[in-house]
NUDO-788966 format. One line per field, with one value per atom (N, C-alpha, C, O): z, y, x. Coordinates in nm, 2 decimals, m for minus. Layout:
<atoms>
up: c(Z, ...)
north: c(Y, ...)
east: c(X, ...)
</atoms>
This chain:
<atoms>
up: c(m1.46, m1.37, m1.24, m1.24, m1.13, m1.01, m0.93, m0.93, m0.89, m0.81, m0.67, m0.67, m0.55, m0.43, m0.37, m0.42, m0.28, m0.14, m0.06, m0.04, 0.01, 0.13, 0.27, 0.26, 0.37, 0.47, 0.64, 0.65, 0.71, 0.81, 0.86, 0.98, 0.73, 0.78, 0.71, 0.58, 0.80, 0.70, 0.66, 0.64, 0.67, 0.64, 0.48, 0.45, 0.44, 0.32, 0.15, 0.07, 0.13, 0.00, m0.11, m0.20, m0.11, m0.22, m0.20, m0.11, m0.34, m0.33, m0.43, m0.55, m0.38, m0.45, m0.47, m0.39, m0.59, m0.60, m0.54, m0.56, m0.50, m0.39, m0.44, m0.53, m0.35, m0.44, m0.30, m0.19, m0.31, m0.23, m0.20, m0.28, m0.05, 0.01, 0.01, 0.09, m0.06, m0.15, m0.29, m0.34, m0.35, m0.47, m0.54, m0.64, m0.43, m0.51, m0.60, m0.59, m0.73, m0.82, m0.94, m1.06, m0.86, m1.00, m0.93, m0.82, m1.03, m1.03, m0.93, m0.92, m0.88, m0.79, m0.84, m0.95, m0.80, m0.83, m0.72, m0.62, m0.77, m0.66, m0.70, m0.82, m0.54, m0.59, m0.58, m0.49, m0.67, m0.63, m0.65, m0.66, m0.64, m0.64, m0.67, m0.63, m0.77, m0.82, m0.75, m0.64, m0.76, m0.67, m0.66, m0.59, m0.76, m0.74, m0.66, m0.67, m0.58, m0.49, m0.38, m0.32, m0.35, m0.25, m0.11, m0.02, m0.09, 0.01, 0.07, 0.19, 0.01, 0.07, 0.14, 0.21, 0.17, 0.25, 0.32, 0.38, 0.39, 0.46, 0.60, 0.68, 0.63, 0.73, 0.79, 0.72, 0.92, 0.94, 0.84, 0.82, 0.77, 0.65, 0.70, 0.62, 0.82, 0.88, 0.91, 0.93, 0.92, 0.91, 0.78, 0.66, 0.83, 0.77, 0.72, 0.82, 0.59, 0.52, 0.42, 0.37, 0.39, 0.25, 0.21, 0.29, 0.08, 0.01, m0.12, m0.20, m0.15, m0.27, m0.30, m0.20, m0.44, m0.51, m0.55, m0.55, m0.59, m0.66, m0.82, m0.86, m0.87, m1.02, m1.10, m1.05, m1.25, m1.32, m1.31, m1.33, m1.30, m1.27, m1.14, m1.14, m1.00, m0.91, m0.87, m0.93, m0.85, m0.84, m0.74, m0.66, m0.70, m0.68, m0.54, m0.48, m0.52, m0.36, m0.32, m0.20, m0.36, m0.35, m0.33, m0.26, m0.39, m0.36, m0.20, m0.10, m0.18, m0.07, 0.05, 0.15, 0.06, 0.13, 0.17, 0.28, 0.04, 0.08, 0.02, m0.02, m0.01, 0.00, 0.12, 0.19, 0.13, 0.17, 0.16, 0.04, 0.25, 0.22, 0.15, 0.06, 0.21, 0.17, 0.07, 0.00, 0.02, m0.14, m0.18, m0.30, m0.06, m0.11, m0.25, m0.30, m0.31, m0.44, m0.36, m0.40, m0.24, m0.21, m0.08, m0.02, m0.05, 0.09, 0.19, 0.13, 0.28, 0.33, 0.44, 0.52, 0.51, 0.59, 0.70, 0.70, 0.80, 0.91, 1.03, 1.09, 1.11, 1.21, 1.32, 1.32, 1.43, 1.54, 1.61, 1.68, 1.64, 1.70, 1.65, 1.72, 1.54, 1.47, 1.48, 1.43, 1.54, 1.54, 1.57, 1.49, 1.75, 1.76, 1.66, 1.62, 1.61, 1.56, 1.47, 1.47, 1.35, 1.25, 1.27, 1.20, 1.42, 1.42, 1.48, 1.49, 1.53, 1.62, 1.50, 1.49, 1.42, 1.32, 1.27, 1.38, 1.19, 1.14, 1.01, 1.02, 0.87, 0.78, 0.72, 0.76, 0.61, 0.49, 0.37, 0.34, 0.26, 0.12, 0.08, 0.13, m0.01, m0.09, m0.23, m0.29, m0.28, m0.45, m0.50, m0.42, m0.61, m0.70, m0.83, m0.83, m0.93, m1.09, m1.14, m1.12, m1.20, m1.27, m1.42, m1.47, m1.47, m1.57, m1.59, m1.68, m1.54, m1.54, m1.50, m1.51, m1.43, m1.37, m1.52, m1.61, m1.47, m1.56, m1.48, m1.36, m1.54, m1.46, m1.42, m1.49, m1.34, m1.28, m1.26, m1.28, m1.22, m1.14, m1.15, m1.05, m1.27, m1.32, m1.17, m1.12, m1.14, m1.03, m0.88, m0.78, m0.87, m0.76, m0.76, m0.66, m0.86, m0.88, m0.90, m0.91, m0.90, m0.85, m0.99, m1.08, m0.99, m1.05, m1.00, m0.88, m1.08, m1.06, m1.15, m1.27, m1.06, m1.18, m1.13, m1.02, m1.24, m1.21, m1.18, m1.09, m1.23, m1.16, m1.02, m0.94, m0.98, m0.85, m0.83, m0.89, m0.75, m0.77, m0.66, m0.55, m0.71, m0.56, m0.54, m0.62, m0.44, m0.43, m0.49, m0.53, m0.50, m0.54, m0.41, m0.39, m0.34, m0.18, m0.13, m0.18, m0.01, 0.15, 0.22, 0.29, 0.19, 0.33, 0.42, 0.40, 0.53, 0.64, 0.62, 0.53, 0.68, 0.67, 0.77, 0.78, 0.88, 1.00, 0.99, 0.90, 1.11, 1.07, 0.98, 0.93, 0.93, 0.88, 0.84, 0.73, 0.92, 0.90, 0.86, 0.75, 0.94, 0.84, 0.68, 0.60, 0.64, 0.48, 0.43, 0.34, 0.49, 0.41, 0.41, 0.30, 0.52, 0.53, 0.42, 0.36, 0.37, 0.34, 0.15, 0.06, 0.14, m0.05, m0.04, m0.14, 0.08, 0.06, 0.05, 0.03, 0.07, 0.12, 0.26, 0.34, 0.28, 0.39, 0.46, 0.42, 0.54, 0.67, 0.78, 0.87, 0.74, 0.84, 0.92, 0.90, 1.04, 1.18, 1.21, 1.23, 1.24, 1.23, 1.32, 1.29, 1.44, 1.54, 1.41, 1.43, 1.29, 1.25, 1.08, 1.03, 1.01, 0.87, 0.80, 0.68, 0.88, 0.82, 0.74, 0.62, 0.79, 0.75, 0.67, 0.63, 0.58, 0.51, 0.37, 0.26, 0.39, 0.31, 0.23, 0.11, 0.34, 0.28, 0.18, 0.08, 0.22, 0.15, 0.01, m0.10, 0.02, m0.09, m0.21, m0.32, m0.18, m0.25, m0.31, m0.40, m0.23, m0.27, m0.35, m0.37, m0.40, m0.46, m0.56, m0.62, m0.66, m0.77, m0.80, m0.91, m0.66, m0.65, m0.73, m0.73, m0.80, m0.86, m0.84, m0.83, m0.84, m0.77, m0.63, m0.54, m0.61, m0.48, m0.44, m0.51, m0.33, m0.29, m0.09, 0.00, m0.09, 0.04, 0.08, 0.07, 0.16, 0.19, 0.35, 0.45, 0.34, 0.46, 0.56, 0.68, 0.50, 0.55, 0.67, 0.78, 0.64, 0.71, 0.83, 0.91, 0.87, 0.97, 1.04, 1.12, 1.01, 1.05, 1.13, 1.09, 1.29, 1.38, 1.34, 1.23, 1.38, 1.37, 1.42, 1.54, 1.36, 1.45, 1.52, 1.60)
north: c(1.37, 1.27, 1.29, 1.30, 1.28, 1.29, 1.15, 1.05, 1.16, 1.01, 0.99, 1.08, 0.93, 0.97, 0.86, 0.75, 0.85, 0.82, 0.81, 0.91, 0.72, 0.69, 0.73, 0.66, 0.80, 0.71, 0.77, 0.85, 0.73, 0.81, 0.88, 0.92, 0.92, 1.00, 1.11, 1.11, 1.23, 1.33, 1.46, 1.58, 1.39, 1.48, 1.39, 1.37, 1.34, 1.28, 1.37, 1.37, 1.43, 1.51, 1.48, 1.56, 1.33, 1.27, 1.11, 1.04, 1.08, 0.93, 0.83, 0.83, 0.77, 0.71, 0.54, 0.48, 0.51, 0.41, 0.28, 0.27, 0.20, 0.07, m0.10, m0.13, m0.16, m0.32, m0.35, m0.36, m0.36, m0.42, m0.51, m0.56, m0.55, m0.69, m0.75, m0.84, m0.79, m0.88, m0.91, m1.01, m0.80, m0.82, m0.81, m0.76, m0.88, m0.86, m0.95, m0.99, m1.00, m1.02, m0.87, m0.86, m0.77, m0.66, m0.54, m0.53, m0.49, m0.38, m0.25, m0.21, m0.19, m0.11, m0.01, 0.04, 0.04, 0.16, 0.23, 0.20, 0.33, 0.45, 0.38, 0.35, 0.33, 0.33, 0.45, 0.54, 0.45, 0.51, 0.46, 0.34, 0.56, 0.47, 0.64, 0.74, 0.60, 0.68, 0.71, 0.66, 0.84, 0.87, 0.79, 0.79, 0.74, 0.65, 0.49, 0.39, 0.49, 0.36, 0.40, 0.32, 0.55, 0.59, 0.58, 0.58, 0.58, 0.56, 0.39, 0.38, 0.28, 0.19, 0.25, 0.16, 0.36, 0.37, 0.43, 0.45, 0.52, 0.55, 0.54, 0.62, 0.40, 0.32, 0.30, 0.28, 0.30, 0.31, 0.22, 0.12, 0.22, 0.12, m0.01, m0.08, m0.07, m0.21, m0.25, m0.37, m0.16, m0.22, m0.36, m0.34, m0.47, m0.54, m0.53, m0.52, m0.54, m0.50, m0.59, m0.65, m0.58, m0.63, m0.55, m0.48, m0.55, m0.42, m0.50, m0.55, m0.50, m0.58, m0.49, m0.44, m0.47, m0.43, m0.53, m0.65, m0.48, m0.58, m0.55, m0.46, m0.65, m0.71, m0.80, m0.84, m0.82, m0.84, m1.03, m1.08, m1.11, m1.24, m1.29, m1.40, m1.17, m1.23, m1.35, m1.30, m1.39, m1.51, m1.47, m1.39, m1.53, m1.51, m1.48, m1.38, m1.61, m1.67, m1.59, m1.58, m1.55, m1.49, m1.35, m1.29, m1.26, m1.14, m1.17, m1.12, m1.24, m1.22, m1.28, m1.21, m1.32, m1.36, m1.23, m1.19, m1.18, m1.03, m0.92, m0.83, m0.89, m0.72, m0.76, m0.66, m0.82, m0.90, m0.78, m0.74, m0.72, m0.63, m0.49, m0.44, m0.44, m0.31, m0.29, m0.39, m0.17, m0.11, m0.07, m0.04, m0.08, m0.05, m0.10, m0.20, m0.04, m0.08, m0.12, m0.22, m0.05, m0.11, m0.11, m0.04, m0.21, m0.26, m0.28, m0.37, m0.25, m0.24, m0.29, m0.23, m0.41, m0.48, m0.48, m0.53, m0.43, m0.45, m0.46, m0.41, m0.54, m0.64, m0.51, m0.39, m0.58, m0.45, m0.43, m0.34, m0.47, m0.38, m0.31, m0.29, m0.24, m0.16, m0.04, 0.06, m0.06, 0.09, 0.16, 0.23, 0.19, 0.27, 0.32, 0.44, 0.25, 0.30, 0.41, 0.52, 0.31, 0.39, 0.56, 0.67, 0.49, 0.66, 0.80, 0.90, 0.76, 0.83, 0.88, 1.00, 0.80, 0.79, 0.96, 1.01, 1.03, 1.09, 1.05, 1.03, 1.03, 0.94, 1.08, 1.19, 1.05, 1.16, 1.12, 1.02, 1.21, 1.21, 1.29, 1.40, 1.24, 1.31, 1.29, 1.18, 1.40, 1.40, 1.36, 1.39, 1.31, 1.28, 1.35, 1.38, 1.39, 1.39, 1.26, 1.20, 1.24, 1.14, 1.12, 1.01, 1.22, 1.16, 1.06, 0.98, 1.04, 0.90, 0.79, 0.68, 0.79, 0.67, 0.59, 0.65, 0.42, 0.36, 0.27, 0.25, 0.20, 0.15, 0.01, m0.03, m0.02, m0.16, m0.21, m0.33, m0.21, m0.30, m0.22, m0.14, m0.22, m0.16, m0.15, m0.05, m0.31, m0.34, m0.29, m0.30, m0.26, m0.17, m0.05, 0.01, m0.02, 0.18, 0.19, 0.29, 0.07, 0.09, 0.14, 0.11, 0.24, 0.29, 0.29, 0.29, 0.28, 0.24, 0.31, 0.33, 0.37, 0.47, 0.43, 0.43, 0.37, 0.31, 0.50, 0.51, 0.58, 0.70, 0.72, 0.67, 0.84, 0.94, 1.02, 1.12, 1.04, 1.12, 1.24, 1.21, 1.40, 1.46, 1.52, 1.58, 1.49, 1.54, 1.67, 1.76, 1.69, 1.80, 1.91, 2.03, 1.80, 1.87, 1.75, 1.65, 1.79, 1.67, 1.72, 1.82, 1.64, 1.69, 1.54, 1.43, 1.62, 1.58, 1.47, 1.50, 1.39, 1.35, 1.29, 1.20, 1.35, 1.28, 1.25, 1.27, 1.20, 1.16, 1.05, 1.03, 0.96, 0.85, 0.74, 0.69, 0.72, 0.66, 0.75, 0.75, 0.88, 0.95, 0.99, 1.03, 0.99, 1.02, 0.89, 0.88, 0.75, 0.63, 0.67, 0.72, 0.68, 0.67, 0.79, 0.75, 0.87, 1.04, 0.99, 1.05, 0.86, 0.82, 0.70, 0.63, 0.67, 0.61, 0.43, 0.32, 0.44, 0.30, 0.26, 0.35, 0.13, 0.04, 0.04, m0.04, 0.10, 0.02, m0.11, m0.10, m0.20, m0.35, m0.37, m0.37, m0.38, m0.43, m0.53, m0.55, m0.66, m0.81, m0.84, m0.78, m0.95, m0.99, m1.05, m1.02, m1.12, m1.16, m1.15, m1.16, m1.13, m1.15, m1.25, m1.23, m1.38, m1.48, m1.56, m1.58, m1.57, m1.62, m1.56, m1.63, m1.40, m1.34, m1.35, m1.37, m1.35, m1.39, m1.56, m1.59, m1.66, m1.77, m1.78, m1.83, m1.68, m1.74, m1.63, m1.66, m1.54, m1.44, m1.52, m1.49, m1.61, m1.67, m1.84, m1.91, m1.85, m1.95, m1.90, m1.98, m1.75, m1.72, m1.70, m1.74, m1.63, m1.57, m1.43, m1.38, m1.38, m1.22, m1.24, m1.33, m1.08, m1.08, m0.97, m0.95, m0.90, m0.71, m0.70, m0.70, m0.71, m0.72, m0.71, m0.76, m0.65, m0.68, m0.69, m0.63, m0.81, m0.81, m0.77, m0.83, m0.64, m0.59, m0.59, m0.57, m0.63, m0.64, m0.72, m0.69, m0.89, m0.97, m1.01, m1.01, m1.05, m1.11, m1.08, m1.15, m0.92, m0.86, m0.92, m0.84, m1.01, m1.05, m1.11, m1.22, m1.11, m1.21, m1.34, m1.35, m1.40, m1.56, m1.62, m1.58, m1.75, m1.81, m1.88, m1.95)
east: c(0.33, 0.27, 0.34, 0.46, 0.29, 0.33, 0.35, 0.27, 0.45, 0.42, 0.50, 0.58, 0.52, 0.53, 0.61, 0.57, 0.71, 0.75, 0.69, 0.62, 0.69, 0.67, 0.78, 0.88, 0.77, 0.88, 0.83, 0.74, 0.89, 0.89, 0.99, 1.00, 1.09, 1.13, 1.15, 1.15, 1.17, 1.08, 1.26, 1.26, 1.37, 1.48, 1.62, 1.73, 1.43, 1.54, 1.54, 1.45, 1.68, 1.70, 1.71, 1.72, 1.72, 1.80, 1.79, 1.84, 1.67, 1.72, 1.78, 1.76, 1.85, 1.98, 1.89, 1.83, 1.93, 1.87, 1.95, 2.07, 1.90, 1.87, 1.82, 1.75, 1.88, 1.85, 1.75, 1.80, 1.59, 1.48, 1.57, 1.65, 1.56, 1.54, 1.50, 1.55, 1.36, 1.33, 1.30, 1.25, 1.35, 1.40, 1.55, 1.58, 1.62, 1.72, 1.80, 1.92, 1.65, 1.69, 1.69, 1.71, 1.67, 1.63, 1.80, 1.87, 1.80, 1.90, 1.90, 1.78, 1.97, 1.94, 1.83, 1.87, 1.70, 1.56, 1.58, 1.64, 1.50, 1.41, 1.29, 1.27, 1.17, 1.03, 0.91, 0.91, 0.84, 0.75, 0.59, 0.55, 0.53, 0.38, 0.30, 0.33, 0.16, 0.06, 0.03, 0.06, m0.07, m0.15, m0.35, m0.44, m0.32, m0.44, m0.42, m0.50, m0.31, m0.29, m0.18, m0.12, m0.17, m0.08, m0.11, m0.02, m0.28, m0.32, m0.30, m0.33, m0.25, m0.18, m0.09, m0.04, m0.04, 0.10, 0.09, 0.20, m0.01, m0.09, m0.11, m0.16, m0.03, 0.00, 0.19, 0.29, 0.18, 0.37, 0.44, 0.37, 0.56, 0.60, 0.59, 0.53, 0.62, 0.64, 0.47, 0.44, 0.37, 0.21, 0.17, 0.13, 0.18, 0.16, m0.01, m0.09, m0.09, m0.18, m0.19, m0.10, m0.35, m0.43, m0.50, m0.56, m0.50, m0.57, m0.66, m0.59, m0.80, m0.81, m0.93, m0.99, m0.96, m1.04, m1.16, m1.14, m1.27, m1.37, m1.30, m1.24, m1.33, m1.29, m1.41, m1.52, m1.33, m1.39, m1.38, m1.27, m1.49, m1.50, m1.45, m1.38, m1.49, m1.54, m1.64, m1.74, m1.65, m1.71, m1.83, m1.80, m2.04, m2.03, m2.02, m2.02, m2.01, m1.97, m1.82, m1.82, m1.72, m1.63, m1.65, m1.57, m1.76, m1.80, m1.85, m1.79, m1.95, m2.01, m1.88, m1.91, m1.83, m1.73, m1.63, m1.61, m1.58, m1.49, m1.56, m1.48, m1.68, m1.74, m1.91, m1.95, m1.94, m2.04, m2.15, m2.17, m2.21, m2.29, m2.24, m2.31, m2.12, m2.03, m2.03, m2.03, m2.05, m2.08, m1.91, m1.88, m1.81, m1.70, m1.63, m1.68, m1.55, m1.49, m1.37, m1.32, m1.32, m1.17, m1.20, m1.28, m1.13, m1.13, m0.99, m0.93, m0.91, m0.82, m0.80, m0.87, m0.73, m0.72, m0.62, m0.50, m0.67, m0.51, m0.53, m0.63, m0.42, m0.42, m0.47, m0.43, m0.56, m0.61, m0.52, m0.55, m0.39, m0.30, m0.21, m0.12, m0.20, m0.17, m0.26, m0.23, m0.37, m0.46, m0.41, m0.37, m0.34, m0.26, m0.18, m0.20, m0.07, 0.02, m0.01, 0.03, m0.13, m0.17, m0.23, m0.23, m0.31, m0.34, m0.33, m0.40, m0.17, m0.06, 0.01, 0.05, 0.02, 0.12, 0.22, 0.23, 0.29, 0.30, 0.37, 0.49, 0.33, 0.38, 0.45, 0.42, 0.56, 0.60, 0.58, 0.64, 0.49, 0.45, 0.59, 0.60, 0.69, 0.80, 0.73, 0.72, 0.69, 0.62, 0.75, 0.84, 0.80, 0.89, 0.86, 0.74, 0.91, 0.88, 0.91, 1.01, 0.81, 0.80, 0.88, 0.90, 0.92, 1.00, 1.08, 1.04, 1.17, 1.30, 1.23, 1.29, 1.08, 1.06, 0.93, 0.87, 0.92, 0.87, 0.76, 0.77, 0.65, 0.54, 0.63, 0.72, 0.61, 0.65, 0.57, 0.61, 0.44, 0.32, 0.20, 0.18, 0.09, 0.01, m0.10, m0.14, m0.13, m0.22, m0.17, m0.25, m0.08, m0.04, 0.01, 0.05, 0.01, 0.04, 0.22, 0.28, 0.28, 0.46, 0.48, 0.41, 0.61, 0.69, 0.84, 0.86, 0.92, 1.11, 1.15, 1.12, 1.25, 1.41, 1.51, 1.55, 1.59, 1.73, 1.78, 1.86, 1.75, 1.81, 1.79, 1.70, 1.91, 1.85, 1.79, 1.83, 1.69, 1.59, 1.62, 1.67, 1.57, 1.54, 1.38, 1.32, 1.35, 1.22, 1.13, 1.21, 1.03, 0.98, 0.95, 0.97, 0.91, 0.81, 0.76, 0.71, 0.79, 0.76, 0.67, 0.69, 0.55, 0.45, 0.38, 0.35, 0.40, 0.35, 0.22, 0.14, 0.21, 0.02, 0.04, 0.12, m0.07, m0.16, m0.30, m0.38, m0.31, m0.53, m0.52, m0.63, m0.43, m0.42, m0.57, m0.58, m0.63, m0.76, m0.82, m0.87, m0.84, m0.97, m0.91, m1.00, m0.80, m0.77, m0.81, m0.89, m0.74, m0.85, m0.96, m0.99, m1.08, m1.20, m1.21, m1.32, m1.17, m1.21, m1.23, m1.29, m1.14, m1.12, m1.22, m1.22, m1.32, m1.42, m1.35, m1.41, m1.26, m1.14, m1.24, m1.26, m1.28, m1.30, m1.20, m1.12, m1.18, m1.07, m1.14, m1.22, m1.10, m1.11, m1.01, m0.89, m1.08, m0.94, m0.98, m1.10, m0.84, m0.90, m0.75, m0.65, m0.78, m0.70, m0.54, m0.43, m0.59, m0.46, m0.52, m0.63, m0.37, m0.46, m0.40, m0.37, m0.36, m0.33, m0.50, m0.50, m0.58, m0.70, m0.76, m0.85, m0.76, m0.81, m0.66, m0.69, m0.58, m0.49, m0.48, m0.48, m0.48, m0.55, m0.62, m0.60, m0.77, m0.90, m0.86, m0.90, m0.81, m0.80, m0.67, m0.69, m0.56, m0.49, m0.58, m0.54, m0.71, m0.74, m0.89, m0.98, m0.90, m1.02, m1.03, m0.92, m1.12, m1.15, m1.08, m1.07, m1.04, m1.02, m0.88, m0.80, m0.89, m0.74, m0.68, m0.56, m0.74, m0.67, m0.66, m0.75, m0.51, m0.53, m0.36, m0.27, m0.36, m0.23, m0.19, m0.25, m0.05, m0.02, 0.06, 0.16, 0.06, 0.21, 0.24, 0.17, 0.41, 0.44, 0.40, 0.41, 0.35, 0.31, 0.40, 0.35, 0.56, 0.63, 0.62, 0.66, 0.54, 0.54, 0.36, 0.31, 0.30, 0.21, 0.17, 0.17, 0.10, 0.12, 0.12, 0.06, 0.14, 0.16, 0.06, 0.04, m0.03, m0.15, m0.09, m0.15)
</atoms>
């Protein structure tokens, strides 16, 4: 199984496992993430984002509210001043081997190795929106995503994730 890094920066050989700053109730990991949810990272690391799938007992006043017409299965959400960033961007994919690492978060693709890991191979990725657009991922641009986060913690939706909120404009 293959599984990937994120970063921007593209001269790292070796990663040494780390206590999250906001997890540091767990022991120091290396993260990684599948390749069936890597395109969440797609975006500069500090892009604050929502990402939510259709699921099973959506509701159905809750469908029409977040897929409304859109045939999308996933939907991806981020603040319009981040466009720039995103699509200037130059992000780095470091493949990992997967061996030593273990699922951590089925609904978001995370994987953790209390080991250190070294890369397999680092590549480049630009064109950042057209590789979302290209996995058939919705990209949404919205002045703030405090009001779509509300109504999504007050719904039926359950696949779904908020990353990087703290970094969110403020209403």
């Amino acid at each position: 199984m293959e599984l990937f890094h994120f970063s921007e920066d593209s001269t790292i050989i070796h990663f040494e496992p780390r206590v999250k700053s906001n997890r540091t109730d767990m022991p120091p990991v290396v993260w990684a993430i599948d390749q069936e949810h890597e395109f969440t990272f797609y975006v500069p690391r500090d892009c604050p984002r929502i990402v939510y799938r259709r699921s099973e007992g959506l509701s159905d006043a809750d469908h029409a509210l977040f897929f409304g017409a859109s045939p999308a299965e996933i939907i991806m959400t981020v603040e319009t001043h981040w466009y720039q960033a995103i699509r200037d961007a130059t992000i780095y994919r470091y493949t990992l081997p997967g061996d030593s690492f273990v699922l951590f978060d089925e609904t978001a693709g995370y994987y953790i190795s209390e080991n250190a890991v070294d890369p397999i191979r680092m590549d480049p990725l630009t064109n950042l929106i057209e590789r979302i657009i290209a996995l058939d991922v919705e990209i949404r641009f919205t002045p703030s995503l405090h009001p779509l986060r509300e109504a999504i913690l007050n719904s039926s939706l359950v696949d779904f994730g908020i990353h990087r909120f703290m970094n969110a404009w403020k209403l």
